[in-house]
C-alpha positions as CSV (number, residue, x, y, z in Angstrom):
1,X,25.2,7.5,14.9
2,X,25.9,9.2,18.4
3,X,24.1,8.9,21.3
4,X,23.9,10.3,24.6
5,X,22.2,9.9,27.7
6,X,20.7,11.9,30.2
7,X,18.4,11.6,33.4
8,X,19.9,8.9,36.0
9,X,20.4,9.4,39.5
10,X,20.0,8.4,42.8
11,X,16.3,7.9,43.7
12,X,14.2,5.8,46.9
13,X,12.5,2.9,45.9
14,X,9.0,3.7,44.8
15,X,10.1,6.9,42.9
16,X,10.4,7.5,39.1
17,X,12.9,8.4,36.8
18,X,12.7,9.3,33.2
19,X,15.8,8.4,30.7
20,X,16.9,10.1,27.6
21,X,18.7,9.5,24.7
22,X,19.8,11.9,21.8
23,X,20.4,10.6,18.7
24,X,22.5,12.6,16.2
25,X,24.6,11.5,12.9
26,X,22.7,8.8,10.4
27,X,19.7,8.4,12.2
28,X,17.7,7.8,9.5
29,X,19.4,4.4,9.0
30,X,17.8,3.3,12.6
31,X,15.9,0.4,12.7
32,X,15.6,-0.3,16.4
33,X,15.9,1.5,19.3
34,X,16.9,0.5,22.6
35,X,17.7,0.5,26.2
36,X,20.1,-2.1,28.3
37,X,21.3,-2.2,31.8
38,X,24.1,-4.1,33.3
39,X,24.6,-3.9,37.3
40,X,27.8,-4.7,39.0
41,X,28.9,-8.0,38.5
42,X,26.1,-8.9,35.6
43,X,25.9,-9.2,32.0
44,X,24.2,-6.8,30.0
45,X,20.3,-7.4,29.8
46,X,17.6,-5.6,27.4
47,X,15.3,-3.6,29.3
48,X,12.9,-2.5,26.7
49,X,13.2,-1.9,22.9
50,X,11.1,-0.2,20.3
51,X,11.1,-0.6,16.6
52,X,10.8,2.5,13.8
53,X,8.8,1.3,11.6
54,X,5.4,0.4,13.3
55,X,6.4,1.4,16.5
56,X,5.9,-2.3,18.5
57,X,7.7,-2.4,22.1
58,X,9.7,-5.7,23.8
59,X,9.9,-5.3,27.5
60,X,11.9,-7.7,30.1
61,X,9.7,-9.3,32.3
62,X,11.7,-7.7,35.0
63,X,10.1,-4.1,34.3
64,X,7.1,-4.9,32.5
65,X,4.1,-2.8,33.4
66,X,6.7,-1.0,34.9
67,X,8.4,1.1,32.5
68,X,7.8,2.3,29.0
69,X,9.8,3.3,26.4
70,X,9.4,5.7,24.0
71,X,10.3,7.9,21.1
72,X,10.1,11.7,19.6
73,X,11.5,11.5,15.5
74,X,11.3,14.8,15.6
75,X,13.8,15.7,18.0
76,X,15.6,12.0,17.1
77,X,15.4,11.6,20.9
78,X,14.3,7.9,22.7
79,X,12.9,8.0,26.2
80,X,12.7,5.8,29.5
81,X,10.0,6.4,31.7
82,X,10.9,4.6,34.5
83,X,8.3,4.2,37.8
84,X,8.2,2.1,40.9
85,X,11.6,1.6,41.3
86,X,13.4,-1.1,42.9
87,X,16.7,-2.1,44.0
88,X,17.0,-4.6,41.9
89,X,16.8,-1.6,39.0
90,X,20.0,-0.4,39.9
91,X,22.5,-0.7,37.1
92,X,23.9,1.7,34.2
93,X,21.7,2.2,31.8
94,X,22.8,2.2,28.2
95,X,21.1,3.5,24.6
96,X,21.3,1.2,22.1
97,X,20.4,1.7,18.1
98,X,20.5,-1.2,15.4
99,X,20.9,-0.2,11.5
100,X,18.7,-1.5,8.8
101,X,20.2,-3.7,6.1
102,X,23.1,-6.3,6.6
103,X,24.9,-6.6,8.4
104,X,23.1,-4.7,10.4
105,X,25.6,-2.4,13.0
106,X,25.0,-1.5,16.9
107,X,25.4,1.9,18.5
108,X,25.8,2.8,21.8
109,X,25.8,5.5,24.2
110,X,28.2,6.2,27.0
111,X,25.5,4.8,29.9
112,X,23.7,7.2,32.6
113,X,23.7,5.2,36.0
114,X,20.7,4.9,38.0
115,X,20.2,4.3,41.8
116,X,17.5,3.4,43.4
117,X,17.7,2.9,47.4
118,X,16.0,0.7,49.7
């Protein structure tokens, strides 16, 4: 599987952004779909994932209510609709799949990074 993102940037606080990821390859072996973050200096931290089959959503607490995650199968494209941006969201953003089966394997894209200014 390959992925690639698209859509950070530099942005004020307040604003919105919206991530994308393209899927290509074996995608019909994706279980779960995500997004992580790691800022300068941080570990890498889950932002929001969403599963396949049955579509439920996991969101940190950091951006809940905040932003939402979502998907088009039909393009094999994943999306991060990001609003009310702070600071504190500032970080490269990465696309994450996991496989089905076991063991199950991760993918990930080459990161986007997103600015958001005071």
């Amino acid at each position: 599987v390959q992925l690639v993102e698209s859509g950070g940037g530099l942005v004020q606080a307040g604003n919105s952004l919206r991530l994308a990821c393209a899927a290509s390859g074996s995608t019909s072996h994706i279980n779960v779909m995500g997004w992580y973050r790691q800022a300068p200096g941080k570990q890498r931290e889950l932002v929001a994932q969403i599963i396949v089959s049955g579509s439920s959503t996991n969101y940190a607490d950091s951006v809940r209510g905040r932003f939402t995650i979502s998907r088009d199968d039909a393009k094999n494209m994943m999306y991060l609709q990001m609003n009310s941006l702070k600071p504190e969201d500032t970080a490269v953003y990465y696309c994450n799949v996991k496989t089905f089966g076991l063991p199950s394997y991760d993918y990930w894209g080459q990161g986007t990074q997103v600015t958001v200014s005071a």
